[in-house]
N, C-alpha and C positions, 0 to 999 in steps of 0.2 A: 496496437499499444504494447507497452512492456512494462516491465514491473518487476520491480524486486522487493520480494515479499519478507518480510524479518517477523519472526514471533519475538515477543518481547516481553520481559517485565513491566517495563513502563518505556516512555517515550515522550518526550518534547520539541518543540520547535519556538524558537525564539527569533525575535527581528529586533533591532536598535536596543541589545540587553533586555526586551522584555519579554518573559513566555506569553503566546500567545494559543498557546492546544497543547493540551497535556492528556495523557492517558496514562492506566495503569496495563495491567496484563492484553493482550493483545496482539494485533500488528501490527507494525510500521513500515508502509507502502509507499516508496518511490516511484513515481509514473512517468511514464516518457510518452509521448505523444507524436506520431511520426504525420507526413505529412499525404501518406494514404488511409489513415484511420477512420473510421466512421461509425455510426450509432450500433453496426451489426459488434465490431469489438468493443465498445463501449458494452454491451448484452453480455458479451463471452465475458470480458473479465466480472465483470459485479458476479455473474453466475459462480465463476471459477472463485472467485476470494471469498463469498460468503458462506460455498459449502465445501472448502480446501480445509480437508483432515487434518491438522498439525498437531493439533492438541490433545490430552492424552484425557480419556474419559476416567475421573477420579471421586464416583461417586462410592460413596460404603468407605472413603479412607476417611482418616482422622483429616484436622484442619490442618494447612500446612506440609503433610506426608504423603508424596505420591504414592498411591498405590494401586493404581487402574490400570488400564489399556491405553498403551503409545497409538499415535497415529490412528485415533478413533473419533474427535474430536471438533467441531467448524463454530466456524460464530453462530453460522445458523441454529445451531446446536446450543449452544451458551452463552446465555443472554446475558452474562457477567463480561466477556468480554468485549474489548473495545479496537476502533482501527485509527491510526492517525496515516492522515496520506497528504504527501509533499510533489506536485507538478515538480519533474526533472528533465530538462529539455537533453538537459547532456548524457542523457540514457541513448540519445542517438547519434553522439560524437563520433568519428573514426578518425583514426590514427594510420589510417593506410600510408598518407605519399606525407612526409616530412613530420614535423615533429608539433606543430599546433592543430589544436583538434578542429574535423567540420562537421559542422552543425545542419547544413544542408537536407538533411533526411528527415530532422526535427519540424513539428508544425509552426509556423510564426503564431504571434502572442494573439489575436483573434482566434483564430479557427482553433486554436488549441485552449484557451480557456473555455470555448464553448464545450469541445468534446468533457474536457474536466469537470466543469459545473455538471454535465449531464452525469457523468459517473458518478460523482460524489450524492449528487439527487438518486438518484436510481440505486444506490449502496444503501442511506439512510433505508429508502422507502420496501427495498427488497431485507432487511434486518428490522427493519418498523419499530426503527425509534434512531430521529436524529441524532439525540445524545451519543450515539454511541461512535458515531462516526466524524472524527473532529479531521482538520485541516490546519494544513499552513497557510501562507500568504501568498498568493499565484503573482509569478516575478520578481517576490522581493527576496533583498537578500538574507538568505535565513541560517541560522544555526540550530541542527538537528543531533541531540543529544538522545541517546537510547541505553539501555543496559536490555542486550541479546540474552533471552533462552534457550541454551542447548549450547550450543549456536544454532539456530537453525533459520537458512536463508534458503531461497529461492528466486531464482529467476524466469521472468517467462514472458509471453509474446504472444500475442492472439492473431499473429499473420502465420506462426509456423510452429508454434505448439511449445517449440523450447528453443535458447538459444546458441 
């Protein structure tokens, strides 16, 4: 699986103009689903995203003023934050021979919604609490509105650790 990780202020995802998952602080995860994936990387990433450091531990500041420790921080950690995660098949496009992208390496829409639902199940249950874990619409076409923190992104891959 692969994944590009975004902390975020907030985040949305909308289909036919209407929001459909919203979250505030957080992050917004892009997943791409290849078509050697299986329930073992389904394990790595929920592991990897729910206790992945981004966040900066800002306890003893005022409200509103950072004043903690960078890169101290995971959801597991902070039950105030949230993840909104959008199925991206084209996380496994290449551009190699011509100039239209192939999708080839990507799961088709079976097997890959099954891997998804299991993540997303296995995200809420390993953070233990649904709420905190919203979704977009698997296949539809969506518009994915964010305002990035820091900026800070990430990318990664549970067949080879990074890409």
């Amino acid at each position: 699986m692969r994944v590009v990780i975004q902390k975020v202020k907030r985040a949305s995802v909308s289909v036919d103009n209407a929001v459909i998952s919203a979250i505030n602080r957080g992050l917004m995860l892009l997943v791409g689903i290849s078509t050697k994936d299986t329930s073992e990387d389904v394990d790595r990433l929920v592991k990897k995203i729910a206790n992945l450091r981004v966040f900066e531990d800002a306890s003893g500041g005022p409200e509103g003023c950072w004043n903690g420790k960078p890169w101290s921080s995971s959801l597991a950690q902070d039950k105030q934050l949230s993840v909104l995660s959008v199925s991206q098949f084209t996380l496994y496009g290449t551009i190699k021979k011509g100039t239209k992208p192939d999708f080839h390496k990507a799961a088709k829409g079976p097997a890959a919604i099954e891997l998804y639902n299991e993540f997303l199940s296995k995200l809420r249950k390993e953070l233990g609490d649904d709420e905190r874990v919203k979704d977009g619409q698997f296949g539809a076409m969506m518009d994915v509105d964010i305002v990035n923190e820091g900026p800070v992104t990430i990318i990664w891959d549970t067949n080879d650790g990074t890409i």
